[in-house]
C-alpha positions in Angstrom: -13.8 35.6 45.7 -15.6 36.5 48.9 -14.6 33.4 49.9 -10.8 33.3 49.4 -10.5 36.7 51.3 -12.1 34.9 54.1 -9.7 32.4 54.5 -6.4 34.1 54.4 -8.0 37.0 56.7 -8.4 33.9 58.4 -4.7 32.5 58.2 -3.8 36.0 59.0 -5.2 36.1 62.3 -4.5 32.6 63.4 -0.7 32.9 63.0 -1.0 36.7 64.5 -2.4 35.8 67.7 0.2 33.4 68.7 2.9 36.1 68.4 1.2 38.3 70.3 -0.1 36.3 73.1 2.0 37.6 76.7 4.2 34.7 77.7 4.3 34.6 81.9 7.2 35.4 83.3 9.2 32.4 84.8 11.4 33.9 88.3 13.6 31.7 90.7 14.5 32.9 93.7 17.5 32.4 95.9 17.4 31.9 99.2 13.5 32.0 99.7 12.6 31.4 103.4 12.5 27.8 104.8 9.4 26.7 106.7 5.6 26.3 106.6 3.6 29.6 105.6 -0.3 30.1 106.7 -2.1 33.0 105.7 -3.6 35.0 108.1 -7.0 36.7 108.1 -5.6 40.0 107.2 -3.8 39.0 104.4 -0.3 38.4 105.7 1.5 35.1 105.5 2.9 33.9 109.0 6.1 31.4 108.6 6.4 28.6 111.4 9.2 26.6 111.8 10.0 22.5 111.7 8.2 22.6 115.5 5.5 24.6 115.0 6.7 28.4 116.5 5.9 31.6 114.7 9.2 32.4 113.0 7.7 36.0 110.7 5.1 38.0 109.5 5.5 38.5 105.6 3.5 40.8 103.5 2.8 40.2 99.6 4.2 43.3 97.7 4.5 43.4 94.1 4.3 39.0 93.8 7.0 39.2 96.6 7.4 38.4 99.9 8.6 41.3 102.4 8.9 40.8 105.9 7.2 43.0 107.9 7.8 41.5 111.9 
C-alpha cells in the first residue's frame, strides 16, 4: 500500500509543478531607440549613432530604458 501512495503523491506533484511554474513575461516595444549601445563603467548605456558620435545617456530602471542626458 505504501507503495501506491507513493506514486500518485508522486503524479500529484509532477502535474502540480507545471501549473505553477511563473511563465516570463514577453514585452515589445515601439519605437525603441535606433543605434549601437555600450555600457559604460557606471552602469549607464551610451547610444552612438551610424558614425560613431555619442547620441544619449540611458539609465536601466525597472528593465527599461530612461534617458537621462
Amino acid at each position: 500500500m505504501n507503495m501506491k501512495k507513493f506514486f500518485a503523491l508522486m503524479l500529484v506533484f509532477l502535474v502540480m509543478f507545471p501549473v505553477l511554474a511563473e511563465t516570463p513575461k514577453k514585452v515589445y516595444k515601439k519605437n525603441l531607440p535606433q543605434g549601437t549601445f555600450k555600457k559604460a563603467r557606471n552602469g549607464n548605456f551610451v547610444q552612438y549613432d551610424s558614425n560613431g558620435k555619442k547620441v544619449g545617456t540611458y539609465k536601466l530602471n525597472n528593465g527599461e530604458l530612461k534617458r537621462i542626458k
